[in-house]
C-alpha positions as a printed Julia matrix, in Angstrom:
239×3 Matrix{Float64}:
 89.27  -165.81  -17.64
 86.83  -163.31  -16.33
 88.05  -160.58  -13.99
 86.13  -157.16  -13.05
 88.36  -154.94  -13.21
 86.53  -151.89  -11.5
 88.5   -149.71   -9.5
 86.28  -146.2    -9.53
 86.72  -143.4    -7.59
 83.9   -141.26   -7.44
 83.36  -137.74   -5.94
 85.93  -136.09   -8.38
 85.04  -132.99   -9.92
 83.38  -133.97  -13.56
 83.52  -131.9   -16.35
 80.07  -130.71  -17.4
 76.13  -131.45  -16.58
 73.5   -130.48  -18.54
 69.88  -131.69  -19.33
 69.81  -134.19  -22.46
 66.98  -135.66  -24.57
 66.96  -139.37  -24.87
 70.7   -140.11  -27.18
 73.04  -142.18  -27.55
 76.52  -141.17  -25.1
 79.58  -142.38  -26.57
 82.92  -141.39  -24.68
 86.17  -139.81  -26.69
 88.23  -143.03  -25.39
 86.17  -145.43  -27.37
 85.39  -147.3   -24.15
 81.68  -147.44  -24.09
 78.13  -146.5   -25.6
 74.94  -146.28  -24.06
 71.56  -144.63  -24.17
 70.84  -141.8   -22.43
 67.66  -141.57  -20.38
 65.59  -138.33  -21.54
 65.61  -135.22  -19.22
 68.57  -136.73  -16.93
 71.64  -135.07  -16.75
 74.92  -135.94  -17.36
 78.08  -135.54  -15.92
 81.7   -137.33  -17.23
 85.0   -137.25  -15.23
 87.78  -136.25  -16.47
 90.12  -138.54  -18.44
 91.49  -141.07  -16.71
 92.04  -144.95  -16.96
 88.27  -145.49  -17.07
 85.31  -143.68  -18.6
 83.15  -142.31  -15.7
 79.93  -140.95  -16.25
 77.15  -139.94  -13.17
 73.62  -139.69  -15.04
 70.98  -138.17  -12.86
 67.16  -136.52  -12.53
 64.95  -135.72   -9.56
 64.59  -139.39   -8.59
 67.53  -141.29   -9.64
 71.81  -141.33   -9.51
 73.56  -144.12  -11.93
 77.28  -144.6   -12.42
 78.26  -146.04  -15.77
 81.83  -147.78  -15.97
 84.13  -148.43  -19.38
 86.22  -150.01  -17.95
 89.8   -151.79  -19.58
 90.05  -155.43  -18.14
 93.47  -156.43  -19.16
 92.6   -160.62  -18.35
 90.35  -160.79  -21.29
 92.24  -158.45  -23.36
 93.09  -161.41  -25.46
 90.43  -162.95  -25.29
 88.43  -164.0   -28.63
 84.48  -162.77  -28.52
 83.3   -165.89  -28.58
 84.91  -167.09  -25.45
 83.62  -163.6   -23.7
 80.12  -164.5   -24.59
 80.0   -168.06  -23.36
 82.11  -167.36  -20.4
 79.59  -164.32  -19.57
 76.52  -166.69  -19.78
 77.16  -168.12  -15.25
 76.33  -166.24  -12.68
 79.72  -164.02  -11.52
 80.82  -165.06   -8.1
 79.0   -163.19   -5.43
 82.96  -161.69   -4.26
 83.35  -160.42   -7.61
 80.35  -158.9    -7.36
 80.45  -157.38   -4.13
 84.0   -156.12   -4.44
 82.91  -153.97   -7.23
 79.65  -153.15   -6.22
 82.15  -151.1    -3.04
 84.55  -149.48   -5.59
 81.56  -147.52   -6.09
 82.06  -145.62   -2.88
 79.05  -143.0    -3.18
 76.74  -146.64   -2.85
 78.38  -148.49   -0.67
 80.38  -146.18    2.14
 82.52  -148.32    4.06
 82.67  -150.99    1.85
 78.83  -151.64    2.62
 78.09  -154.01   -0.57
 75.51  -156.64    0.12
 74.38  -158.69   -2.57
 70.83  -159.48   -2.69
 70.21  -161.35   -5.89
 71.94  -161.71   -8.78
 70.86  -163.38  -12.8
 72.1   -163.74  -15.86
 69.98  -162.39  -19.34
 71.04  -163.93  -22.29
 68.42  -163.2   -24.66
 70.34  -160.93  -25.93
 73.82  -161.52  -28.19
 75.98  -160.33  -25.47
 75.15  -161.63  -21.84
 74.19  -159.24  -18.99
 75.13  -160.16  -15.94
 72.33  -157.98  -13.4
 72.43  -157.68   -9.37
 70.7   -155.78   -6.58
 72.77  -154.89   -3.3
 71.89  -153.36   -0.28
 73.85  -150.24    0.41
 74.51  -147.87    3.55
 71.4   -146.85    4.96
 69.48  -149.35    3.21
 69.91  -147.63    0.31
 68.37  -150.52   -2.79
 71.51  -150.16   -5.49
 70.79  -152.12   -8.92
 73.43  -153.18  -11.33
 74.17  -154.28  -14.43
 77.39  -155.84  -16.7
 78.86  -156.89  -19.78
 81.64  -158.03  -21.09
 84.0   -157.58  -24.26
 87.39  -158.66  -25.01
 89.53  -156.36  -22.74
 86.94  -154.29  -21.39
 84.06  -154.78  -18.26
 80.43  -152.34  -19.3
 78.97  -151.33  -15.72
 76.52  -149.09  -14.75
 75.51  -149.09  -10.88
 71.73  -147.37  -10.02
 69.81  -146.05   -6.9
 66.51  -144.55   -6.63
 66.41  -141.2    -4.36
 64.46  -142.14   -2.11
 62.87  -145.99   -1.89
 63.52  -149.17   -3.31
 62.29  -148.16   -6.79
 61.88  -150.89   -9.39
 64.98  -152.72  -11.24
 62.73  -151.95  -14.57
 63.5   -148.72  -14.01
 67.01  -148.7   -15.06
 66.69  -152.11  -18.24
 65.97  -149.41  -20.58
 69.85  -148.06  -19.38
 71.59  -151.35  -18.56
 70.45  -153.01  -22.02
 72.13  -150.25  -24.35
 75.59  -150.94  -22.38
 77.71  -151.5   -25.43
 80.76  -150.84  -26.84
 82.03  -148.98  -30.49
 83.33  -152.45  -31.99
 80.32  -154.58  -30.96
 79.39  -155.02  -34.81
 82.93  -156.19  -35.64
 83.31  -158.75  -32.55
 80.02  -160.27  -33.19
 80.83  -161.0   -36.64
 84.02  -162.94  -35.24
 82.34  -164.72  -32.63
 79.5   -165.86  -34.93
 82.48  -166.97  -37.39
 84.44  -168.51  -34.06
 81.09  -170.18  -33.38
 80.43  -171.96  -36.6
 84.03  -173.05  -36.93
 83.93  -174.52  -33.32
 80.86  -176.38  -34.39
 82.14  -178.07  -37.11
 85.4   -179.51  -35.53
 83.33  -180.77  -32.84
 81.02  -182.49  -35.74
 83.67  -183.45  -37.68
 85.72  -185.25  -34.4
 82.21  -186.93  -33.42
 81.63  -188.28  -36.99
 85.64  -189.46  -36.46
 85.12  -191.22  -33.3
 81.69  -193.26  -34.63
 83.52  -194.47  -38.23
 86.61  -195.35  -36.05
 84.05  -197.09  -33.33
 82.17  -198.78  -36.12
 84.93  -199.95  -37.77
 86.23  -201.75  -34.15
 82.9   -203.5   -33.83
 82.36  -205.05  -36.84
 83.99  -208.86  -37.22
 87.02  -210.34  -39.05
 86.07  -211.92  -42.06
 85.76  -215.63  -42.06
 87.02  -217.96  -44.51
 84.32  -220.58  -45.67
 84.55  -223.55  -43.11
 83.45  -220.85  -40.4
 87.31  -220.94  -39.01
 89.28  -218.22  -39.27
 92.69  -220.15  -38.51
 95.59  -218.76  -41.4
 95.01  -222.43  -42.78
 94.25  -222.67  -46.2
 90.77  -224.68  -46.36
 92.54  -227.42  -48.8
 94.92  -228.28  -46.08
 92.23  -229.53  -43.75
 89.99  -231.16  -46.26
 90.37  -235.05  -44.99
 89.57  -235.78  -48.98
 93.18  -234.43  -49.89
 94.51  -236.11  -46.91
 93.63  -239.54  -48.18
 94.93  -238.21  -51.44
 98.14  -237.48  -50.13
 98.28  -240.78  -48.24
 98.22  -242.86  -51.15
Protein backbone atom coordinates (compact mmCIF):
# COMPACT_ATOMS: atom_id res chain seq x y z
CA UNK A 1 0.00 0.00 0.00
CA UNK A 2 2.77 2.40 0.70
CA UNK A 3 4.30 4.35 -2.17
CA UNK A 4 6.58 7.67 -1.91
CA UNK A 5 5.46 9.58 -4.14
CA UNK A 6 8.27 12.35 -4.27
CA UNK A 7 9.03 13.75 -7.45
CA UNK A 8 10.70 17.42 -6.43
CA UNK A 9 12.37 19.62 -8.47
CA UNK A 10 14.37 22.00 -6.76
CA UNK A 11 16.33 25.11 -7.93
CA UNK A 12 13.08 26.96 -9.10
CA UNK A 13 12.71 30.41 -8.26
CA UNK A 14 10.59 30.51 -4.73
CA UNK A 15 8.50 33.13 -3.83
CA UNK A 16 9.75 34.95 -0.74
CA UNK A 17 12.58 34.52 2.20
CA UNK A 18 12.61 36.23 5.16
CA UNK A 19 13.89 35.68 8.80
CA UNK A 20 11.07 34.00 11.10
CA UNK A 21 10.79 33.41 14.88
CA UNK A 22 10.10 29.90 15.91
CA UNK A 23 6.00 29.26 14.28
CA UNK A 24 4.11 27.07 13.05
CA UNK A 25 4.25 27.05 8.68
CA UNK A 26 1.15 25.86 7.26
CA UNK A 27 0.91 25.97 3.31
CA UNK A 28 -2.39 27.57 1.38
CA UNK A 29 -2.90 23.91 -0.25
CA UNK A 30 -3.63 22.30 3.03
CA UNK A 31 -0.79 19.85 2.38
CA UNK A 32 1.35 20.14 5.38
CA UNK A 33 2.27 21.83 8.87
CA UNK A 34 5.36 22.07 10.58
CA UNK A 35 7.40 24.11 13.01
CA UNK A 36 9.57 26.51 12.01
CA UNK A 37 13.08 26.65 13.44
CA UNK A 38 13.71 30.30 15.00
CA UNK A 39 15.97 32.76 13.02
CA UNK A 40 15.96 30.41 9.74
CA UNK A 41 14.56 31.61 6.77
CA UNK A 42 12.08 30.50 4.62
CA UNK A 43 11.50 30.18 1.20
CA UNK A 44 8.15 28.32 -0.64
CA UNK A 45 7.90 27.53 -4.40
CA UNK A 46 5.43 28.44 -6.23
CA UNK A 47 2.21 26.41 -6.54
CA UNK A 48 2.53 23.40 -8.00
CA UNK A 49 1.53 19.65 -7.42
CA UNK A 50 3.54 19.61 -4.18
CA UNK A 51 4.20 22.06 -1.36
CA UNK A 52 7.96 22.98 -1.48
CA UNK A 53 9.52 24.80 1.12
CA UNK A 54 13.72 25.41 1.49
CA UNK A 55 14.25 26.51 5.31
CA UNK A 56 17.72 27.80 5.93
CA UNK A 57 20.36 29.77 8.48
CA UNK A 58 24.13 30.13 8.50
CA UNK A 59 24.67 26.40 9.12
CA UNK A 60 21.91 24.46 7.72
CA UNK A 61 19.57 23.87 4.19
CA UNK A 62 16.26 21.53 4.71
CA UNK A 63 13.69 20.72 2.06
CA UNK A 64 10.23 19.99 3.38
CA UNK A 65 7.82 17.92 1.00
CA UNK A 66 3.65 17.80 1.11
CA UNK A 67 3.43 15.70 -1.00
CA UNK A 68 -0.15 13.91 -2.62
CA UNK A 69 0.42 10.04 -2.76
CA UNK A 70 -2.47 8.90 -4.76
CA UNK A 71 -1.84 4.78 -3.52
CA UNK A 72 -2.96 5.56 -0.08
CA UNK A 73 -5.43 8.07 -1.05
CA UNK A 74 -7.99 5.59 0.07
CA UNK A 75 -6.52 4.39 2.49
CA UNK A 76 -8.22 4.39 6.14
CA UNK A 77 -5.73 6.03 9.02
CA UNK A 78 -5.49 3.18 10.72
CA UNK A 79 -4.01 1.09 8.01
CA UNK A 80 -1.43 4.22 7.32
CA UNK A 81 -0.26 3.98 10.84
CA UNK A 82 0.36 0.27 11.11
CA UNK A 83 1.66 0.01 7.65
CA UNK A 84 4.14 3.06 8.55
CA UNK A 85 5.43 1.19 11.71
CA UNK A 86 8.56 -1.32 9.09
CA UNK A 87 11.36 0.01 7.95
CA UNK A 88 10.64 1.47 4.06
CA UNK A 89 12.66 -0.46 1.58
CA UNK A 90 16.10 0.95 1.20
CA UNK A 91 14.97 1.65 -2.99
CA UNK A 92 12.18 3.60 -1.81
CA UNK A 93 14.29 5.38 0.14
CA UNK A 94 17.04 6.08 -2.01
CA UNK A 95 14.92 6.94 -5.03
CA UNK A 96 13.54 9.79 -3.14
CA UNK A 97 16.32 10.75 -1.22
CA UNK A 98 17.73 11.69 -5.43
CA UNK A 99 14.49 13.55 -6.39
CA UNK A 100 16.02 15.92 -4.14
CA UNK A 101 18.59 16.96 -6.70
CA UNK A 102 20.38 19.91 -4.69
CA UNK A 103 21.52 16.60 -2.16
CA UNK A 104 22.13 14.11 -4.24
CA UNK A 105 23.55 15.46 -7.90
CA UNK A 106 23.62 12.68 -10.17
CA UNK A 107 21.42 10.60 -8.50
CA UNK A 108 24.15 10.26 -5.64
CA UNK A 109 21.69 8.80 -2.78
CA UNK A 110 23.40 6.41 -0.46
CA UNK A 111 21.61 5.20 2.38
CA UNK A 112 23.44 4.89 5.51
CA UNK A 113 20.96 3.89 8.15
CA UNK A 114 17.58 4.01 8.38
CA UNK A 115 14.73 3.46 11.79
CA UNK A 116 11.49 3.67 12.51
CA UNK A 117 10.05 6.03 15.79
CA UNK A 118 6.86 5.10 16.86
CA UNK A 119 6.51 6.66 20.09
CA UNK A 120 4.66 8.92 18.69
CA UNK A 121 0.77 8.45 17.21
CA UNK A 122 1.90 8.71 13.73
CA UNK A 123 5.16 6.71 12.76
CA UNK A 124 8.31 8.48 11.46
CA UNK A 125 10.14 6.78 9.27
CA UNK A 126 14.07 8.63 9.68
CA UNK A 127 17.32 7.98 7.38
CA UNK A 128 20.81 9.37 6.85
CA UNK A 129 22.41 9.23 3.20
CA UNK A 130 25.54 10.12 1.95
CA UNK A 131 25.37 12.72 -0.73
CA UNK A 132 27.84 14.21 -3.50
CA UNK A 133 30.87 15.24 -1.96
CA UNK A 134 30.25 13.47 1.11
CA UNK A 135 27.85 15.75 1.92
CA UNK A 136 25.86 13.86 5.50
CA UNK A 137 21.92 14.45 4.31
CA UNK A 138 19.30 13.44 7.18
CA UNK A 139 15.71 12.65 6.57
CA UNK A 140 12.64 12.21 7.88
CA UNK A 141 8.77 10.85 6.84
CA UNK A 142 5.30 10.36 7.54
CA UNK A 143 2.51 9.23 6.25
CA UNK A 144 -1.36 10.11 5.93
CA UNK A 145 -4.04 8.84 3.83
CA UNK A 146 -3.13 10.27 0.34
CA UNK A 147 -0.30 12.27 1.24
CA UNK A 148 3.82 11.42 2.02
CA UNK A 149 5.35 14.46 4.97
CA UNK A 150 9.21 14.78 4.00
CA UNK A 151 11.68 17.01 4.96
CA UNK A 152 15.39 16.24 3.70
CA UNK A 153 18.46 18.16 5.92
CA UNK A 154 22.25 18.96 5.51
CA UNK A 155 24.54 20.73 7.69
CA UNK A 156 26.85 23.45 5.79
CA UNK A 157 29.67 22.27 6.38
CA UNK A 158 30.28 18.69 8.44
CA UNK A 159 28.38 15.87 9.41
CA UNK A 160 26.37 17.80 12.04
CA UNK A 161 24.16 15.81 14.39
CA UNK A 162 20.66 14.10 13.28
CA UNK A 163 19.33 15.88 16.72
CA UNK A 164 19.74 18.78 15.05
CA UNK A 165 16.89 18.62 12.76
CA UNK A 166 14.08 16.10 15.51
CA UNK A 167 12.92 19.34 16.73
CA UNK A 168 11.84 19.89 12.62
CA UNK A 169 11.12 16.31 11.52
CA UNK A 170 8.75 15.65 14.69
CA UNK A 171 6.23 18.65 13.93
CA UNK A 172 5.78 17.10 10.22
CA UNK A 173 2.03 17.02 10.27
CA UNK A 174 -0.77 17.60 8.39
CA UNK A 175 -4.24 20.09 8.89
CA UNK A 176 -6.63 16.94 9.43
CA UNK A 177 -4.33 15.00 11.82
CA UNK A 178 -6.98 15.58 14.74
CA UNK A 179 -9.82 14.21 12.57
CA UNK A 180 -7.84 10.98 11.20
CA UNK A 181 -6.67 10.06 14.57
CA UNK A 182 -10.02 10.05 15.92
CA UNK A 183 -10.95 7.47 13.03
CA UNK A 184 -8.09 5.36 13.40
CA UNK A 185 -8.47 5.14 17.21
CA UNK A 186 -12.31 4.26 16.36
CA UNK A 187 -10.91 1.77 13.34
CA UNK A 188 -8.65 0.41 16.07
CA UNK A 189 -11.12 -0.49 18.75
CA UNK A 190 -13.56 -1.89 16.25
CA UNK A 191 -10.76 -4.14 14.74
CA UNK A 192 -10.10 -5.32 18.24
CA UNK A 193 -13.25 -6.48 19.03
CA UNK A 194 -14.01 -8.62 15.87
CA UNK A 195 -10.80 -10.21 16.41
CA UNK A 196 -12.04 -10.92 20.23
CA UNK A 197 -15.25 -11.72 19.34
CA UNK A 198 -13.97 -14.46 16.33
CA UNK A 199 -11.39 -15.89 19.05
CA UNK A 200 -14.11 -16.29 21.74
CA UNK A 201 -16.12 -18.05 18.47
CA UNK A 202 -13.47 -20.41 17.60
CA UNK A 203 -12.84 -21.65 21.57
CA UNK A 204 -16.96 -22.22 22.29
CA UNK A 205 -17.06 -23.94 18.81
CA UNK A 206 -13.61 -25.94 19.84
CA UNK A 207 -15.01 -26.70 23.25
CA UNK A 208 -18.07 -27.78 22.16
CA UNK A 209 -16.09 -30.52 19.58
CA UNK A 210 -14.14 -31.88 22.52
CA UNK A 211 -16.47 -32.61 24.92
CA UNK A 212 -18.18 -36.40 24.68
CA UNK A 213 -21.57 -37.76 23.54
CA UNK A 214 -23.67 -38.48 26.29
CA UNK A 215 -23.95 -42.02 27.40
CA UNK A 216 -26.94 -43.86 28.22
CA UNK A 217 -26.67 -45.79 31.63
CA UNK A 218 -25.09 -49.28 30.76
CA UNK A 219 -21.92 -47.17 29.58
CA UNK A 220 -23.01 -48.05 25.72
CA UNK A 221 -24.01 -45.60 23.64
CA UNK A 222 -25.57 -48.04 20.90
CA UNK A 223 -29.41 -46.39 19.78
CA UNK A 224 -30.65 -49.54 21.83
CA UNK A 225 -33.02 -48.90 24.34
CA UNK A 226 -31.41 -50.37 27.71
CA UNK A 227 -34.74 -52.67 28.22
CA UNK A 228 -33.99 -54.42 25.01
CA UNK A 229 -30.72 -55.84 26.25
CA UNK A 230 -31.68 -56.56 29.79
CA UNK A 231 -31.34 -60.65 29.69
CA UNK A 232 -34.22 -60.34 32.65
CA UNK A 233 -36.85 -59.26 29.89
CA UNK A 234 -35.40 -61.74 27.60
CA UNK A 235 -36.35 -64.65 29.78
CA UNK A 236 -39.57 -62.77 30.17
CA UNK A 237 -40.25 -62.76 26.70
CA UNK A 238 -39.20 -66.39 26.32
CA UNK A 239 -41.78 -67.72 28.41
Amino acid sequence: MRTIALAAILGATFTFATPVAAQQFSDSAGRITFNTPSGWRAERQGPTAQTVVLLFNASNDCYVFGTPNSVTANASPDAVVRTTTTPIEASAWTNTANSVRDFFSGNSAQLVSQTVDTSRFWPVQRAQFNGAGGKTVYAAMTSRPGFDLMAFCAPASGAGAASSYDALFNSLAHPNDAAWQQAAGDQAAARQAAQEAAAAQQAAAAQQQAQPQAQEADGVNDGVARSSRDPRARRSRGN
